[in-house]
Every structure is written in structure tokens, then in C-alpha cells.
BAFI-637634 format. One record per residue (C-alpha): residue in one letter; chain; z, x, y. Coordinates in Angstrom, 1 decimal, m for minus. Each point is the difference from the previous one (the first is absolute). Layout:
BAFI-637634
<node 'A' 'A' <Z X Y>>;
...
END
This chain:
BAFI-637634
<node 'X' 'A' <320.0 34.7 33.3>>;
<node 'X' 'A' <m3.0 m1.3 1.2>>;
<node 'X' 'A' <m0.6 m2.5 3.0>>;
<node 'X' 'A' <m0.5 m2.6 m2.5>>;
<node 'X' 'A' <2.6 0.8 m2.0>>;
<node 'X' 'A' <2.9 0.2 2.9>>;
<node 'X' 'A' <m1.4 m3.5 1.2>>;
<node 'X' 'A' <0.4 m1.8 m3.7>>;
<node 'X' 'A' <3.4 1.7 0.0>>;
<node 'X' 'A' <0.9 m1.9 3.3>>;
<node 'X' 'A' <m1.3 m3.0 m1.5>>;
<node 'X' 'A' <1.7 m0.2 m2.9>>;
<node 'X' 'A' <3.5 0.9 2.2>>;
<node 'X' 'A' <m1.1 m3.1 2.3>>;
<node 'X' 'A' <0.2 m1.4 m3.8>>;
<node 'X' 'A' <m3.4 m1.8 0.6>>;
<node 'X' 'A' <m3.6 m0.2 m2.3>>;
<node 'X' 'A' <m3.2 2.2 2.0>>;
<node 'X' 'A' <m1.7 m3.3 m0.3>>;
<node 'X' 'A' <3.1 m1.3 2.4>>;
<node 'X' 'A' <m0.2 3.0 2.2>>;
<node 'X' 'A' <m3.5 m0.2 0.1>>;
<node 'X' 'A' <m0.5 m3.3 1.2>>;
<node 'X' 'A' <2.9 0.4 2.7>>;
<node 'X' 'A' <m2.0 3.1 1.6>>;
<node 'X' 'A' <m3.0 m2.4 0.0>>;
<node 'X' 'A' <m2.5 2.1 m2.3>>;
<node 'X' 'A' <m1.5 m0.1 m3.3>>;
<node 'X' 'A' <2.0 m0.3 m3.7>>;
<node 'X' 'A' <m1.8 3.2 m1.2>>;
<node 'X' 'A' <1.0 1.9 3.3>>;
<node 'X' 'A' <2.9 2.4 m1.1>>;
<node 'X' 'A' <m1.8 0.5 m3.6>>;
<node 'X' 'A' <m2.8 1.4 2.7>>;
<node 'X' 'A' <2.2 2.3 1.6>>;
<node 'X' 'A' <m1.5 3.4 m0.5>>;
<node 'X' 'A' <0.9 2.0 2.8>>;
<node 'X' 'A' <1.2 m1.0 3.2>>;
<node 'X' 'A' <0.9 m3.5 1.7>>;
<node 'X' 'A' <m2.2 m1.3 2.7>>;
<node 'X' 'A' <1.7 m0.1 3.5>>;
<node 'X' 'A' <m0.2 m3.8 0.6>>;
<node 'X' 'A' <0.7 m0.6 m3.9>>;
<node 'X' 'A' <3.1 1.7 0.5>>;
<node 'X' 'A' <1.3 m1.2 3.6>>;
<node 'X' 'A' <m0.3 m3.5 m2.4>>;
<node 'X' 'A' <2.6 1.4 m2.3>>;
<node 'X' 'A' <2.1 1.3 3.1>>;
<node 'X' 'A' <m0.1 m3.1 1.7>>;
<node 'X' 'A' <0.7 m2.1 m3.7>>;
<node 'X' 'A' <3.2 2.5 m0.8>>;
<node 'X' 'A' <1.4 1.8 3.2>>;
<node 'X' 'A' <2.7 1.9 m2.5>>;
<node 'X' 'A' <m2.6 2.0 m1.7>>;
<node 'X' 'A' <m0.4 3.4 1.5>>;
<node 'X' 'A' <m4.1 0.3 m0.1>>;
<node 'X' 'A' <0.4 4.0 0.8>>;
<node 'X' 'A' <2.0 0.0 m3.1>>;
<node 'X' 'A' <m2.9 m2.0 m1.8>>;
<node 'X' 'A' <m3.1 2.2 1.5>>;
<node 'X' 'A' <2.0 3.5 m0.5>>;
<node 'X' 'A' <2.5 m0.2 m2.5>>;
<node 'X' 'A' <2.1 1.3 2.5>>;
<node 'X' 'A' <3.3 m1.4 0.9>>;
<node 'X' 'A' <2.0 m4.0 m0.9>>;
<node 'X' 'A' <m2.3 m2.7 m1.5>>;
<node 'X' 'A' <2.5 m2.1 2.1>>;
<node 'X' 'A' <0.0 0.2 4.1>>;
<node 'X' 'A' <3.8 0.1 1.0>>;
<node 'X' 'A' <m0.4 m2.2 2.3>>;
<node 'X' 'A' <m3.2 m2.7 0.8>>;
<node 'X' 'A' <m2.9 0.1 3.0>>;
<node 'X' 'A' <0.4 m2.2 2.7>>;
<node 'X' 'A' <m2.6 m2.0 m1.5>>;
<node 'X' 'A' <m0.2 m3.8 1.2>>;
<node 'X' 'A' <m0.6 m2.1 m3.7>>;
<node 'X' 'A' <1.5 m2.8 0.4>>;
<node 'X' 'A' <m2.7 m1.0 2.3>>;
<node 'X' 'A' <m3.9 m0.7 m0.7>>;
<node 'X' 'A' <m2.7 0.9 2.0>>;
<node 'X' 'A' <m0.4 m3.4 1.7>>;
<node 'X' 'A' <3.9 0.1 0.8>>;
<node 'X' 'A' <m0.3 3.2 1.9>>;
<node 'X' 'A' <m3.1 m1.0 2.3>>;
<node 'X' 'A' <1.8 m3.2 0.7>>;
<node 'X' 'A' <3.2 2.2 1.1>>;
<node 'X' 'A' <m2.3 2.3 1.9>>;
<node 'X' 'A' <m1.6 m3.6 1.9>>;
<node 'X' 'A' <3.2 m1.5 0.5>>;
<node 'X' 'A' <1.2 3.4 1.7>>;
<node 'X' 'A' <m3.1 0.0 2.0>>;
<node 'X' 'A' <0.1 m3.5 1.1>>;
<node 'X' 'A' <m3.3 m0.6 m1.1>>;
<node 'X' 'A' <m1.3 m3.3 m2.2>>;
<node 'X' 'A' <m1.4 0.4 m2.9>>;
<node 'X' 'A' <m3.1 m2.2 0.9>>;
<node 'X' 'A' <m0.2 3.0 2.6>>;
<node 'X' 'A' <0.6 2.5 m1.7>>;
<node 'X' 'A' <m3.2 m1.6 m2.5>>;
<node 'X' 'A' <m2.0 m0.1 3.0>>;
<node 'X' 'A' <0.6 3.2 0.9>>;
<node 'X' 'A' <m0.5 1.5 m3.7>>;
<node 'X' 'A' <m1.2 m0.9 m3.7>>;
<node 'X' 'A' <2.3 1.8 m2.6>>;
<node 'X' 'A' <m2.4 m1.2 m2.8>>;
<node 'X' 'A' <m2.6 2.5 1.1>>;
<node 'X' 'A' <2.4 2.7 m0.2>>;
<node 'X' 'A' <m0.3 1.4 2.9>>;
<node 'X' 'A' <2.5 2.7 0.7>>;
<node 'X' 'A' <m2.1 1.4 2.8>>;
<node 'X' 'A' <0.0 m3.2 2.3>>;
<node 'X' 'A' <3.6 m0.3 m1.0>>;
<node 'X' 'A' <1.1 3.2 1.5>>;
<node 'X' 'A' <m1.8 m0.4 2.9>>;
<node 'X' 'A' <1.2 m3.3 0.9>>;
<node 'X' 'A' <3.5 1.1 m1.1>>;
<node 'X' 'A' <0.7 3.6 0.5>>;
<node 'X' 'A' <3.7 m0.6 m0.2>>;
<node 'X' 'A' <m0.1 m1.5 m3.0>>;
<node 'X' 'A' <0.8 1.9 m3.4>>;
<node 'X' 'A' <m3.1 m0.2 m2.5>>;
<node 'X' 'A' <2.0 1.3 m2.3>>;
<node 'X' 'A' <2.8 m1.9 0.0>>;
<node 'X' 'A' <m1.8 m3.1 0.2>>;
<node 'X' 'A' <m1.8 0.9 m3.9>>;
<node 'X' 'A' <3.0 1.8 m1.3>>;
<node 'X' 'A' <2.6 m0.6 1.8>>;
<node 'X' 'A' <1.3 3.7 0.4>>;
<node 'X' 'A' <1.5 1.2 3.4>>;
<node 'X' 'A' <0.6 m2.4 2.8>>;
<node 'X' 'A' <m2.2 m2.8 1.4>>;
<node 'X' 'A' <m1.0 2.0 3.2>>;
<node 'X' 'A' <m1.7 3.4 0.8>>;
<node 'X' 'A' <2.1 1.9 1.6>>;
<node 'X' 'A' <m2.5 1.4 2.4>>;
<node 'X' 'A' <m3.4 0.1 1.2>>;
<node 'X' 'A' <m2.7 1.5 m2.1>>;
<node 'X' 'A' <m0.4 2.6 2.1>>;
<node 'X' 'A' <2.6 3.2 m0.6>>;
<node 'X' 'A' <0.7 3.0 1.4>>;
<node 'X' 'A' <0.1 2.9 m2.2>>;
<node 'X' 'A' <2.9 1.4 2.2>>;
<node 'X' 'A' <2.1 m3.1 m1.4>>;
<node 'X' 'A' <m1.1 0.3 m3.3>>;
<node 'X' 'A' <1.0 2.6 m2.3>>;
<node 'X' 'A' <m2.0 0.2 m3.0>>;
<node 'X' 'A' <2.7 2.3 m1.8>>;
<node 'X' 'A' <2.5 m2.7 0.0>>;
<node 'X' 'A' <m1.4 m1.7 m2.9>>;
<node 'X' 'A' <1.6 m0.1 m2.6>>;
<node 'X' 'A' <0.9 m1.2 m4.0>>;
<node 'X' 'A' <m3.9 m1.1 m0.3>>;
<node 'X' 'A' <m2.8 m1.1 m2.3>>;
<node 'X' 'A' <m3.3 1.4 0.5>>;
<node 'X' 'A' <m3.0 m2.1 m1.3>>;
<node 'X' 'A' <m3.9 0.0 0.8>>;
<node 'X' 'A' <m1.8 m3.4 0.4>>;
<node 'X' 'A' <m3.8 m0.7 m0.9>>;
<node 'X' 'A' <m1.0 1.5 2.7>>;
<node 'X' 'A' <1.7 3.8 m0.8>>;
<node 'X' 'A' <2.5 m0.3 3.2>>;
<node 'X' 'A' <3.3 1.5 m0.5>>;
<node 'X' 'A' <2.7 m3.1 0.0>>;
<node 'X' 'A' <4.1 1.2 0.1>>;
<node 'X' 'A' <2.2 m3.5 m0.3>>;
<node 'X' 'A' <4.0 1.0 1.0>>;
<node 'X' 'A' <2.5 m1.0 m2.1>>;
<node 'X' 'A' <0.7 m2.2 2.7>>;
<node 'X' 'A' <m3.5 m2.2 0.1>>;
<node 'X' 'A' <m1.8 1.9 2.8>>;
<node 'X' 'A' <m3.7 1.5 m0.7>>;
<node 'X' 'A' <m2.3 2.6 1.3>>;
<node 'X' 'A' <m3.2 1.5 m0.4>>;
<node 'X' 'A' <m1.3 3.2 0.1>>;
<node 'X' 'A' <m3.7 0.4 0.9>>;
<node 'X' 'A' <m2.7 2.4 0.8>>;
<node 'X' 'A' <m0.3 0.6 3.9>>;
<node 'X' 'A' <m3.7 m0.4 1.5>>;
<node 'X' 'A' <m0.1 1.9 3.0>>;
<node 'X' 'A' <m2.9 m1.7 2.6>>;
<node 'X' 'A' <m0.4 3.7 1.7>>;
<node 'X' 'A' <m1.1 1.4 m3.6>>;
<node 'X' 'A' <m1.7 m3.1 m1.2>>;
<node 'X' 'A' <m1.4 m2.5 2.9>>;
<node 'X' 'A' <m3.5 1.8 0.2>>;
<node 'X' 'A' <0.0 0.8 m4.0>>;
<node 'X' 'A' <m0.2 m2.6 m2.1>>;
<node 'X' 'A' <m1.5 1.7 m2.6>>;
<node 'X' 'A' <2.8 2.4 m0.3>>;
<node 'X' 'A' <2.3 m3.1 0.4>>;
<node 'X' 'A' <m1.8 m1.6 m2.9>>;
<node 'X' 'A' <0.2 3.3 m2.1>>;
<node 'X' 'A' <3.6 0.2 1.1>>;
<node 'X' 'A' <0.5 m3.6 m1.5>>;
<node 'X' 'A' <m1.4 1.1 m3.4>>;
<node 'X' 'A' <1.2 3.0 m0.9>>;
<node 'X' 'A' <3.4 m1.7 1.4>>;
<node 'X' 'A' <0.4 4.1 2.1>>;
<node 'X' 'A' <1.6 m1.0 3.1>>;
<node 'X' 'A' <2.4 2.8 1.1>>;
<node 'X' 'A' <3.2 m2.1 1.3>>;
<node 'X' 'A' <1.8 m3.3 m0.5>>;
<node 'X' 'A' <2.0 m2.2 2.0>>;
<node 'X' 'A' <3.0 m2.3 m1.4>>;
<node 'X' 'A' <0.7 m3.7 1.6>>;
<node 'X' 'A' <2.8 m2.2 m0.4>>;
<node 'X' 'A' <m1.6 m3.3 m1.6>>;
<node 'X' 'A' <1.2 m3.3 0.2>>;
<node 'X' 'A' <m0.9 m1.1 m3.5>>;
<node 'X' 'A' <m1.6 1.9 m3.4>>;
<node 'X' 'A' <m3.5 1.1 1.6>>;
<node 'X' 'A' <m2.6 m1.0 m2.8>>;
<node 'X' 'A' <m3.2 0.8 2.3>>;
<node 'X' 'A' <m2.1 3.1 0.9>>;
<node 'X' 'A' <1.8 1.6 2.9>>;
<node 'X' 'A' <m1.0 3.1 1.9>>;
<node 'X' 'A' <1.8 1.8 3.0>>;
<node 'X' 'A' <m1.9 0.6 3.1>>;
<node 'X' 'A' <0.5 2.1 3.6>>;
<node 'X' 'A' <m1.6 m1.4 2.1>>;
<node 'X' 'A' <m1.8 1.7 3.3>>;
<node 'X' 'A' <m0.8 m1.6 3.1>>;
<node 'X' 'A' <1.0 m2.6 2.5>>;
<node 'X' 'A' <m2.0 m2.3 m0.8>>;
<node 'X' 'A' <3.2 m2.3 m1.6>>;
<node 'X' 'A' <2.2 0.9 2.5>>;
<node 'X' 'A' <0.5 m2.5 2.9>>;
<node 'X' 'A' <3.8 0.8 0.9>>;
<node 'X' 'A' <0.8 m3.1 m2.5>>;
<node 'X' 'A' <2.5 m0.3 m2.2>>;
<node 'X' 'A' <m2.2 m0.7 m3.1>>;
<node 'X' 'A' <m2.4 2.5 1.4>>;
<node 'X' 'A' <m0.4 3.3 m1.5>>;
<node 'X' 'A' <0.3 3.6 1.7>>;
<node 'X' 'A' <m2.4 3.2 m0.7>>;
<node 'X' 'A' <1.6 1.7 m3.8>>;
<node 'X' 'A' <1.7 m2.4 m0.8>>;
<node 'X' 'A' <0.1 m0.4 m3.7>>;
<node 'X' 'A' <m0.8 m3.5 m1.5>>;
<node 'X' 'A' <0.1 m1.5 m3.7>>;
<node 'X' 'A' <m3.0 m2.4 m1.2>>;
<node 'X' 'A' <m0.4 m2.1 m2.1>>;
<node 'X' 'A' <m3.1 0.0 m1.3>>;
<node 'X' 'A' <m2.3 m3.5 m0.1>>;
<node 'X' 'A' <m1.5 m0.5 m3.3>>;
<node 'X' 'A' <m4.3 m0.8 0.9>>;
<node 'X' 'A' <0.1 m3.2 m1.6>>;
<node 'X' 'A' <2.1 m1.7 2.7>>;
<node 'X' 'A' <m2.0 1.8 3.0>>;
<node 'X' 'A' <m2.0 m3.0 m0.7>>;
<node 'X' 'A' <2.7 m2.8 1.4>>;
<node 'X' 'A' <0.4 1.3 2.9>>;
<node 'X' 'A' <2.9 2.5 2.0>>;
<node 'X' 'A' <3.4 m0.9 0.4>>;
<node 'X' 'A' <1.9 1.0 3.1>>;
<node 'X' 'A' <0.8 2.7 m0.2>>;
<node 'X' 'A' <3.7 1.4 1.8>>;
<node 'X' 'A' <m1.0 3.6 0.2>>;
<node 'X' 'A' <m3.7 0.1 m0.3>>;
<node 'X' 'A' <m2.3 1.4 m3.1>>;
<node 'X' 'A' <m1.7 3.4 m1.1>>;
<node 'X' 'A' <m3.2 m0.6 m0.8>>;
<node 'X' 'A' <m1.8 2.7 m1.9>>;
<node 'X' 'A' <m3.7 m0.5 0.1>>;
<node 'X' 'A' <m3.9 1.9 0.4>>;
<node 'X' 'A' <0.7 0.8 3.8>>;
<node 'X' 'A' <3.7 1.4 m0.4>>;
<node 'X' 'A' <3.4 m0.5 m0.4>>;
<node 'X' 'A' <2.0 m2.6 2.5>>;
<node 'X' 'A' <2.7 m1.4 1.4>>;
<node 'X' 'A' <m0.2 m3.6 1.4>>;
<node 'X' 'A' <0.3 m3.7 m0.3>>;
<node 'X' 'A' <m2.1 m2.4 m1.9>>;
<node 'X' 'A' <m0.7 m2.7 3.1>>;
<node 'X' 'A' <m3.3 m1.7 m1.9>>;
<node 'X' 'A' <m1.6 m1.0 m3.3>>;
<node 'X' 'A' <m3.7 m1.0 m0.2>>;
<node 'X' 'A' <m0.2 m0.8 m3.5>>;
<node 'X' 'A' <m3.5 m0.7 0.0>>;
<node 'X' 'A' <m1.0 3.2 1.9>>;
<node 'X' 'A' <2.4 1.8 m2.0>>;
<node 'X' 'A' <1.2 1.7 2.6>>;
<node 'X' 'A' <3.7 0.6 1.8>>;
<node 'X' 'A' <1.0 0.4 3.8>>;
<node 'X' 'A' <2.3 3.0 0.8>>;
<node 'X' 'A' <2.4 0.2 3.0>>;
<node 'X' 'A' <2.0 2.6 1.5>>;
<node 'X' 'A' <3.5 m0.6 1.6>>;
<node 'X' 'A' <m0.7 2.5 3.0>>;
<node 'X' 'A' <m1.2 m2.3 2.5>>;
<node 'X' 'A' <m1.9 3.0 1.7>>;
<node 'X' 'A' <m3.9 m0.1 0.3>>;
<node 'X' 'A' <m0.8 2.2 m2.3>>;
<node 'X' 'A' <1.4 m2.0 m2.8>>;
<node 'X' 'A' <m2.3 m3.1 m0.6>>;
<node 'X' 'A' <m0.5 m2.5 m2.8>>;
<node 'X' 'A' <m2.7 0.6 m2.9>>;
<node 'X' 'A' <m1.2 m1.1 m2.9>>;
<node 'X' 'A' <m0.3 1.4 m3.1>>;
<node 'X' 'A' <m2.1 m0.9 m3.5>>;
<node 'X' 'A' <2.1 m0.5 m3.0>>;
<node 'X' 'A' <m2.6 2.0 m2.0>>;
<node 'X' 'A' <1.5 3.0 1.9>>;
<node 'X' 'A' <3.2 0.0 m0.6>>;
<node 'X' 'A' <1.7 1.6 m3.2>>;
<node 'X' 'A' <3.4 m0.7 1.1>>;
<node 'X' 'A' <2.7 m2.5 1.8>>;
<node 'X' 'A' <3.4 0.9 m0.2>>;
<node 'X' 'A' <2.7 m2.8 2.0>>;
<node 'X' 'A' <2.7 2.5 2.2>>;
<node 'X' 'A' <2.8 m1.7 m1.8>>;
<node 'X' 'A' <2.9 3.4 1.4>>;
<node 'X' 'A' <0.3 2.2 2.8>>;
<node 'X' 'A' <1.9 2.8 0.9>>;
<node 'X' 'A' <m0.4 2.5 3.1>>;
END
């Protein structure tokens, strides 16, 4: 059987029309006539989240139950608006605050993990896992065993980056890695690198919801980010971005908790954004290292190729 057809044959068990099914997934009434191939990720985390008992390996593969034996841990009975108000009322915080502090409306998931690390993304917008993180952003490779993962999906997004979801809701992504001793002073080859999509390794990263962007792995060189903070980062580290689409370099830079790569005419670097002159067009750059040698400067937008947000770490 085809995708399409395993999916009409869990419909008609849940003994409902496609038109029903359709509509409670939230897409279109010609969608599973459409079906030719494949299932698009998000399209089918709707289904997963809609009916927890079907077994989506099963309906990707052929392979295996249509039925789970048993359900996710997957939060339903609450809406979005119900689990941000459990996540205030833990917190403490009002939501006049928490409005002040943040505007959902402009869906910004950026600001919202910054101001919130400990907050679960994805929980909040499907309700899978538990409200909290259960750690910092940063992780040790030495605590994190890639081998251990097990029963999963593999998707690609837009973007080409390698998605697994776990049977039991958690994500990651597998990207290539940019190395800044191969690439800082050849941005040419970086660019050719990009095209002909021929970078040699890939990292993987634990994510905290389905990644739909453009994401890249980097290791970084230099001290230059590295003030003996916390949120600071050391020399080879490795670091996930996220990559910031042009058309919103033009509102401005959000803070930023670990700092951006910034890809551009004069080389590849690692720093924060500090300042915005949208009329000049131009960005301010700031290292971490509070020694000498690492001053502020600015930089023309017309230069730059690239901004990726340092959304993961690990060392």
C-alpha cells in the first residue's frame, strides 16, 4: 500500500469521511486526494497530535501496527493559551507582564526563547513532552550519546536538514558542519560549499521543537566569545544556527543569548549584534573577550551574505 492508501485505511477504521479528517488536521478538502508521495513533516505531526493511537512509522513505512499500543504523552486536553497561562502561573509572572515583556502575535519564537530558556517551545504549540527543558541549551557530548536513539522518524524540512522525531515526541537535526579554520578566510569556497551542498561532516542536535528554518553547524575558533561566562562560548566549540531570513535584517537584531555568525565580504564571524543603523545600513559587532584586542565595529549590510542566531552549543 501506498502512504495514501494506509492513511484512508485509518480513516475509514476511525469510521470518519476525509472531508472530517481533513478539516480536524486543519488543511485543505482536496488534501489526501493530493497525496502522491510522501506526507509533509508539520502536516503529519497535525495528524499525530489529532490521533495519538495511530502509529505514523506504520503510515510512512508500511512497517509495523497502524495502532500505537499505547499513546504519547501528549498534553490535548489543553490549548495553547492554557499552557502559557500554566507556564505564567508557575512562573509567578502577570500576564500584563508577561505582554510587556513579549508579543505572541508576531510570532516570535526567537525573543521567546530568549526571555524564557526554561520554557518548552514545544510543548507550549503541541503539547508533547513536559512544560520545562530539562537543561540548558548548552550540552556536553560526553553526556549525550547519539547512539541511544532509538524507534525514530527521519524527515527533511524546506530547508534539506535531516529531522529524526522519537516515538516519544523529542526531535533533532542533523546538519552540515562549517568549520571557521577551513572557511573564515574563504568565503568563496564557503559559498561554493553552500551550493553544491559538499561539506564533508555533519553534526546532530537535540531540538526543542520541529526545526522548519535553514540551519548550519559551525566550530568556531578563537576567543573572542569567551569571557569565562556562562553563556559565553570556548575555542571549538560546536554551535547550531539558525539562520535569519534577509527580509527581517531590516527590523532590527534581537538579543541574542549566545551571539550570531555572521557570514559576509570580509569573512566569517562570531559575535554579537550590539547596534542597528537602519538608515546607514550598517550593524555594530562586539566581542565577549574583554581584552584590547577585541573592539567594537561596524559592518555594511551590503557585505554580509549570511546571519545565522547560535540557537545550541556543545563543547
Amino acid at each position: 500500500m501506498t502512504v495514501k492508501e494506509r492513511l484512508i485505511k485509518f480513516i475509514n477504521y476511525k469510521n470518519i469521511s476525509i472531508r472530517s479528517f481533513e478539516s480536524s488536521i486543519g488543511v485543505s478538502h482536496s488534501y489526501v486526494s493530493n497525496i502522491r508521495v510522501s506526507i509533509q513533516p508539520d502536516k503529519l505531526i497535525s495528524i499525530s497530535k489529532q490521533y495519538p493511537d495511530l502509529n505514523t512509522s506504520w503510515l510512512m513505512t508500511g512497517e509495523g501496527e497502524m495502532l500505537k499500543i499505547k499513546n504519547e504523552n501528549i498534553d490535548n486536553k489543553l490549548t495553547i493559551n492554557d499552557r502559557l497561562e500554566k507556564y505564567l502561573d508557575y512562573k509567578n509572572i502577570p500576564p500584563e507582564e508577561f505582554r510587556s515583556l513579549m508579543d505572541l502575535s508576531d510570532n516570535n519564537i526567537d525573543a521567546l526563547e530568549s526571555k524564557f530558556p526554561d520554557f518548552n517551545i514545544n510543548w507550549l504549540f503541541t503539547g508533547r513532552g513536559e512544560m520545562l527543558n530539562k537543561g540548558d541549551n548548552s550540552q556536553s557530548k560526553k553526556e549525550f550519546n547519539y547512539n541511544n536513539i532509538s524507534n525514530v522518524e527521519h524527515f527533511k524540512n524546506k530547508n534539506g536538514n535531516k529531522i529524526m522525531i522519537t516515538d516519544d515526541g523529542r526531535y533533532y537535526i542533523t546538519v552540515p558542519l562549517v568549520e571557521f579554520s577551513v572557511y573564515a578566510g574563504k568565503i568563496n569556497e564557503y559559498q561554493e560549499a553552500i551550493m553544491s551542498k559538499s561539506f564533508e561532516k555533519e553534526e546532530t542536535f537535540p531540538a526543542d521543537h520541529f526545526p522548519k528554518g535553514n540551519y548550519l553547524a559551525f566550530k568556531v575558533s578563537g576567543y573572542s566569545m569567551d569571557d569565562g561566562k556562562l553563556e559565553d562560548t570556548p575555542d571549538g566549540a560546536l554551535v547550531l544556527g539558525r539562520e535569519l531570513n534577509k527580509s527581517h535584517w531590516k527590523d532590527g537584531f534581537y538579543e541574542s543569548t549566545y551571539g550570531w555568525i555572521i557570514i559576509s565580504t570580509k569573512g566569517m564571524m562570531f559575535k554579537d549584534i550590539v547596534g542597528f543603523d537602519k538608515e546607514e545600513c550598517t550593524i555594530t559587532l562586539h566581542s565577549r573577550n574583554q581584552s584590547p584586542e577585541f573592539s567594537d565595529f561596524t559592518l555594511k549590510l551590503d557585505e554580509v551574505f549570511q546571519i545565522f542566531k547560535v540557537v545550541k552549543r556543545t563543547f
